[in-house]
N, C-alpha and C positions, 0 to 999 in steps of 0.2 A: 492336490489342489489344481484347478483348474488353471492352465496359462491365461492370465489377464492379456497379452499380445494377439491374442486369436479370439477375443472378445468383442462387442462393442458398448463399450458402458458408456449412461447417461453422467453428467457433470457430478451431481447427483450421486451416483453408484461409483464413480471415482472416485470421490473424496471416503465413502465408506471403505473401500477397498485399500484405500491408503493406510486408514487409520487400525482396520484390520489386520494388518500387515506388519505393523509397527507395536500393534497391542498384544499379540501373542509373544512379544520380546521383554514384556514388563513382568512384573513379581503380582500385579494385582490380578484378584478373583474376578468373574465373569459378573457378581453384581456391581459393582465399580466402574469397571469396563463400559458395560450398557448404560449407567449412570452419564457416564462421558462422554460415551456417543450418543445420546437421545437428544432432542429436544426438551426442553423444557416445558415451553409456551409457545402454543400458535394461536394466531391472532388472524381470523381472516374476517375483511371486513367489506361490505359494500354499503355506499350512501349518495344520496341523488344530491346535484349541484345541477345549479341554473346554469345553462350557458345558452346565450343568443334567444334567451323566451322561453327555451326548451329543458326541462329535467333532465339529465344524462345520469346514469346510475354507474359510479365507478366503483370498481375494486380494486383492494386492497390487502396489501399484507404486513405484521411484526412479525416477525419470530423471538424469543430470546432461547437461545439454545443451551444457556450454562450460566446456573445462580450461584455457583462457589466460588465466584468474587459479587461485590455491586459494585456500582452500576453492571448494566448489560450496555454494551457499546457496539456500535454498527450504522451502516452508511443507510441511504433513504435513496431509491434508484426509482425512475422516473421511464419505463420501458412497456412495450407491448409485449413484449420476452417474459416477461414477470410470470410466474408462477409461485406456487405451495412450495413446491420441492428445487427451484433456484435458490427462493428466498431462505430456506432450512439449509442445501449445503454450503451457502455465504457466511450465515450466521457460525455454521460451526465451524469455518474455516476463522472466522474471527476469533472462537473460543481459543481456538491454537495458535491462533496467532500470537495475539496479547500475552497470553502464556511464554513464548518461546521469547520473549524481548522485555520480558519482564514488568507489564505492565497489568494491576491491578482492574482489569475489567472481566466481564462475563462477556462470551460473545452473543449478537446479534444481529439483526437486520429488516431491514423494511422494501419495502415494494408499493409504488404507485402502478395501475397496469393501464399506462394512456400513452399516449404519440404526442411527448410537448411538442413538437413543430408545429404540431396544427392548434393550439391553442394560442389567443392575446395573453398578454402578460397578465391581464386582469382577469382571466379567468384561469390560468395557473393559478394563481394565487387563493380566490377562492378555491379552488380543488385540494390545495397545501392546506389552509387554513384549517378547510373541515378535517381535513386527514388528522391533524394535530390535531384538532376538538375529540375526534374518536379516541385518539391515542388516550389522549388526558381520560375520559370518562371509562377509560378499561384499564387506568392505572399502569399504562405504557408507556410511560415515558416521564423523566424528572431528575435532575440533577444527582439523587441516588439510587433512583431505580433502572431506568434506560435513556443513554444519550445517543441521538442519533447523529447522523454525520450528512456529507454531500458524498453522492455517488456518482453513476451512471445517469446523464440527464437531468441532474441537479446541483445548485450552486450554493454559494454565499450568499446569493438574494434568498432562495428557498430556505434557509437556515434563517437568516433574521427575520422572515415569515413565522418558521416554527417558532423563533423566540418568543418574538411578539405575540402571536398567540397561545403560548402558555403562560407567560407573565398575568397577561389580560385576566386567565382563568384559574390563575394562584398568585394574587396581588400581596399575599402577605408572605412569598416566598421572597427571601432576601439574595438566594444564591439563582434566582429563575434562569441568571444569563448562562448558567454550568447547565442547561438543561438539554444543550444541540451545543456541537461542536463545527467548524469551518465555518462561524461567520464571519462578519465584516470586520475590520479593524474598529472601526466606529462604534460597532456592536459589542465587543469583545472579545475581537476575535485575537489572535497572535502573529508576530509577526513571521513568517517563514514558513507557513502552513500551507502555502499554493507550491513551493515547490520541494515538500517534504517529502512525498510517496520518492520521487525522481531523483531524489538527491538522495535519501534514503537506498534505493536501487544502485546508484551510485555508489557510495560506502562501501556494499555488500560486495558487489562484484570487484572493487578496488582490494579488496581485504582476501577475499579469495584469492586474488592475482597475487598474492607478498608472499604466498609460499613457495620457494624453490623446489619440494622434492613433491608437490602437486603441480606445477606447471612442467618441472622435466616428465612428469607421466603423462602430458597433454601435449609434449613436443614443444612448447611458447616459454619465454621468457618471464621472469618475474615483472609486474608494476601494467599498467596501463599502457603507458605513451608506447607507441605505434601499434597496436593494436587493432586489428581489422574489426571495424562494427557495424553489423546491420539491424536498426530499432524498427520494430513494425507498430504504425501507431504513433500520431501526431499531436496527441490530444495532450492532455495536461499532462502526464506522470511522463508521457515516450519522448515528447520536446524537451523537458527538464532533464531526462535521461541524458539523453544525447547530446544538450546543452555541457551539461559537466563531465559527459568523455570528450569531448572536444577539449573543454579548454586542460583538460587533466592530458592533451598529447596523442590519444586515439585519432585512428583515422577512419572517418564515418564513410562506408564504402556505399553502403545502400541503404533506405529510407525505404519503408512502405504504407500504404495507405490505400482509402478503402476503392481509389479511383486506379489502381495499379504502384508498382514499385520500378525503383532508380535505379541503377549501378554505376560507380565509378572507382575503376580498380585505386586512383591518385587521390581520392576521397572525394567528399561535397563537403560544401560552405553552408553550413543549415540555417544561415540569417537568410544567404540567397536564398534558399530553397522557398525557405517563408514567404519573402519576397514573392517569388515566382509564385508562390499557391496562391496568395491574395489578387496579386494581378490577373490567374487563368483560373483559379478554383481548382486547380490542380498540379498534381507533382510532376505531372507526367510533361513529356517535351523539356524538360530542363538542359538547360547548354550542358553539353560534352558528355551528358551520361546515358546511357543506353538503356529503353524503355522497356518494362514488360507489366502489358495489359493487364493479366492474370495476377492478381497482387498475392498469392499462392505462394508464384514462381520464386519473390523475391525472398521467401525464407530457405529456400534452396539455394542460395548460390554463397560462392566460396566467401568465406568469413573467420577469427577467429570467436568472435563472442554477438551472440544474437539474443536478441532483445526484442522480445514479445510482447508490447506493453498495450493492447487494443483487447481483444475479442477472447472467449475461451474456448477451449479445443482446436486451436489453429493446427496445434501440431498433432497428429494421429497417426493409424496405423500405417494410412497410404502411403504418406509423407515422412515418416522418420524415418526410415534409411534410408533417403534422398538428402537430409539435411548433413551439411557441410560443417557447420560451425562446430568447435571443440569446448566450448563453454557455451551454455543456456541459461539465458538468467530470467526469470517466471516475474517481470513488472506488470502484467495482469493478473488476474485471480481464473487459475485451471485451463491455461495457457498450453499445455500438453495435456493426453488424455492418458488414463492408465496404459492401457497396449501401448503408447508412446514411449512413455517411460520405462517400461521394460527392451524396447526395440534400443532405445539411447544408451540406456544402461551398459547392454551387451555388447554396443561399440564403444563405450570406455569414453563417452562423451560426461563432462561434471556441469550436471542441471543443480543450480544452484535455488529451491520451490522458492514458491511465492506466498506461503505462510513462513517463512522469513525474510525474504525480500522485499516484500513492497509492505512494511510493517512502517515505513515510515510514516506513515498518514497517522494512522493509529498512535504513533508514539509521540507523535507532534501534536493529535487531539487530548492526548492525556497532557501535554504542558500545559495547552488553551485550558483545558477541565481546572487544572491546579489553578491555573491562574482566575480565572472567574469565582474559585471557591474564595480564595485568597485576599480579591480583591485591592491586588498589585501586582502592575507591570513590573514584568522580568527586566533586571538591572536599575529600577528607580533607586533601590536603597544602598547599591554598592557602586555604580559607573563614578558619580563624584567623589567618593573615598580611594578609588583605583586610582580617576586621573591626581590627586592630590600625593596619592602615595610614588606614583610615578616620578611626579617632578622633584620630589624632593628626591627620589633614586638618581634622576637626571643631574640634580644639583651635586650628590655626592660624587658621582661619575667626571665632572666639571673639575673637580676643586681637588680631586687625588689625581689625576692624568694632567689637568692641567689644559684639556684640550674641550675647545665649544664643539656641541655636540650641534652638527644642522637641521635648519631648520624642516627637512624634510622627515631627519630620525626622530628629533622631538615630536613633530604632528606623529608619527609613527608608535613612536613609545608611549605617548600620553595620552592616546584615545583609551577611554575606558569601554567595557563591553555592552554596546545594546541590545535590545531585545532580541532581534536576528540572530544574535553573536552567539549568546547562550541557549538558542535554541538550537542552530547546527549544529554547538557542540555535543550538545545532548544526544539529539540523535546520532551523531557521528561515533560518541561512544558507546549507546545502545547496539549499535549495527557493527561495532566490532566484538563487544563482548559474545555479543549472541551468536559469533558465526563463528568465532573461536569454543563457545559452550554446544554447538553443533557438530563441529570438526572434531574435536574430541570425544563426542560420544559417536562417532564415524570412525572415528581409528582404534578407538576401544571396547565396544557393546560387541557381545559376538553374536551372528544374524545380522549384522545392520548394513546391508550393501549399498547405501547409495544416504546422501543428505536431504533427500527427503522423506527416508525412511526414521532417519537422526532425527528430523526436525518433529517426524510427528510422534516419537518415541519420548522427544523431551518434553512437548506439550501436554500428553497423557502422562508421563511421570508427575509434572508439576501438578495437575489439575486432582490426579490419583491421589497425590500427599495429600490437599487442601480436604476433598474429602472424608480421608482415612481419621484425619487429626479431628474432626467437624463429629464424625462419628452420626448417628439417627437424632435430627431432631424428634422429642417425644409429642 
């Protein structure tokens, strides 16, 4: 077999060569296999929208890459990057995802191929709206068929867009708001869902760090606090990242971004930093920290844990034996490229992928999912029964000790859980379970050198069973 390190694969050819790799390690036959890695459905779509007087003819894309759960779940990206073969290795990277954290979807994914910046808000919108019109009349999209999500270049406003226009166009669906995920709160959307990928990212790499006889093989200490971190990638998932190793004790040494990167051996303050970028529109020139143009540069300097959370293929053949860091943690999607990961590997660096690391978004859109089928908010039926059951705990605590408890421990003990509450947890024990159900088939499966070879090996187990048990529809 050919060395993937002396190759150049496309995003594309990476993720097949991953899943290749991981699939000659399973018990199942070659039609299963192909079953798993195929798409399903491709959806490619062009249709004309007015804008300024003028017809503009856009294209578009669904993929659903894997019906062995429903829905097919996957984000809606909003890029001139868009293609057939991004949008197909996204989707499948979704099918393993949801697999590997144990959540009941098919993967998926969509593509708008346009440049929002040069669009009004009201001709986004028309362009969203029709896209959903398409969706709906090719049977793409529905609370159990495909839910899409917010990606690259799309928000919560673009999601209660989609809502609204498929409500409109299936008024007798009663569950239409389970039909798109990441909306508004107002919409129904959940609460904790803007910084779930990051916090989820979080989790994973905090969870990695708790074992002793894998950090003494990385030279570092167990737990987080002091921790050397550099996040590349400002955007929603990279700030949330670095928001919660900040306050978890880390010391954020460099920031990068797409105008250049920071360094400060003594950390940065990433509210200043925000600060600063709003005031200049950029990171760059920040007090005390030393500037490099080349925003490249700043995945190469001294670190213990780096955080990719922007672009894909940052790290490649050029660049990974340049890079410093002793832990990689993949908060975008194909953040290293194969020859990367073969080059990381061999220096005994622990790349922690990004079909289980940044699962949080997905595991937080399946709470939103439940909660819209459900129609109830997470903690309405149990927060008043906790705080009641609380105080009378408070009361017996009073009346055996003898001692009043303050009034800072009672607000403390007597808050019941809201919605937030029980979503962090959620995720928080998704993102443990599942990297302890990685780590063990890393120290167990023989062949399996690295945890992204783990990860994609439990994906294709889990999805293989679903299959096997499913047998030929007749």
């Amino acid at each position: 077999m050919e060395d993937p390190s002396k190759k150049n694969l496309s995003f594309f050819e990476s993720v097949q060569s991953n899943f290749d790799k991981a699939a000659k390690l399973t018990r199942f036959d070659d039609g299963i296999l192909e079953q798993i890695k195929t798409c399903d459905s491709i959806l490619k779509i062009k249709f004309p929208v007015k804008i300024a007087g003028k017809l503009e003819v856009i294209e578009a894309y669904r993929v659903q890459h894997s019906h062995h759960q429903s829905p097919c779940k996957g984000g809606i990206r909003f890029s001139m990057e868009v293609d057939q073969e991004e949008v197909m290795a996204l989707a499948a990277l979704m099918t393993y995802k949801c697999a590997i954290v144990n959540v009941p979807f098919g993967g998926g994914k969509g593509g708008v191929k346009i440049d929002s910046k040069k669009y009004a808000v009201e001709d986004l919108e028309k362009i969203t709206r029709r896209y959903t019109a398409e969706l709906c009349k090719k049977n793409f999209i529905g609370p159990g068929i495909d839910v899409p999500a917010p990606d690259y270049g799309t928000s919560s406003r673009e999601m209660s867009w989609i809502m609204d226009t498929y409500a409109s166009l299936n008024p007798n669906d009663i569950d239409a708001q389970a039909c798109v995920t990441g909306k508004p709160i107002s919409q129904g959307g959940v609460n904790g869902r803007t910084e779930a990928t990051g916090l989820g990212v979080f989790f994973g790499v905090r969870e990695a760090c708790s074992f002793k006889e894998d950090m003494d093989k990385l030279g570092l200490t167990t737990g987080i606090e002091g921790k050397r971190v550099i996040v590349q990638g400002l955007g929603n998932v990279g700030y949330h990242t670095a928001k919660y190793f900040e306050e978890a004790g880390a010391i954020l040494v460099g920031l990068i971004e797409y105008d250049g990167a920071i360094y400060n051996e003594q950390g940065l303050d990433l509210n200043a930093v925000q600060a600063h970028r709003q005031i200049t529109g950029g990171i760059l020139n920040f007090p005390e920290a030393v500037n490099y143009v080349n925003p490249a540069e700043g995945l190469e300097l001294p670190c213990d844990i780096l955080i990719p959370a922007a672009l894909e293929s940052v790290v490649h053949k050029e660049n990974a034996d340049k890079i410093q860091a002793k832990i990689i943690g993949e908060a975008a999607n194909g953040p290293l490229t194969a020859e990367a990961d073969v080059i990381l590997n061999r220096k005994g660096v622990l790349v922690i992928p990004d079909i289980y690391l940044n699962a949080g978004g997905v595991t937080v859109s399946y709470f939103e999912w439940l909660k819209n089928l459900s129609h109830v908010k997470y903690g309405r039926l149990e927060k008043r029964f906790s705080e009641n059951m609380y105080q009378e705990l408070i009361g017996i605590i009073e009346t055996t000790t003898g001692r009043k408890v303050s009034e800072l421990e009672r607000k403390t003990v007597l808050r019941g859980p809201e919605e937030v509450d029980l979503v962090h947890s959620g995720l928080e024990d998704t993102m443990i379970d599942s990297y302890n159900e990685l780590r063990e088939i890393y120290n167990t499966v023989e062949g399996v050198e690295d945890l992204r070879t783990a990860a994609f090996y439990c994906a294709i187990n889990k999805v293989g069973i679903t299959y096997e048990q499913r047998g030929i529809f007749p």
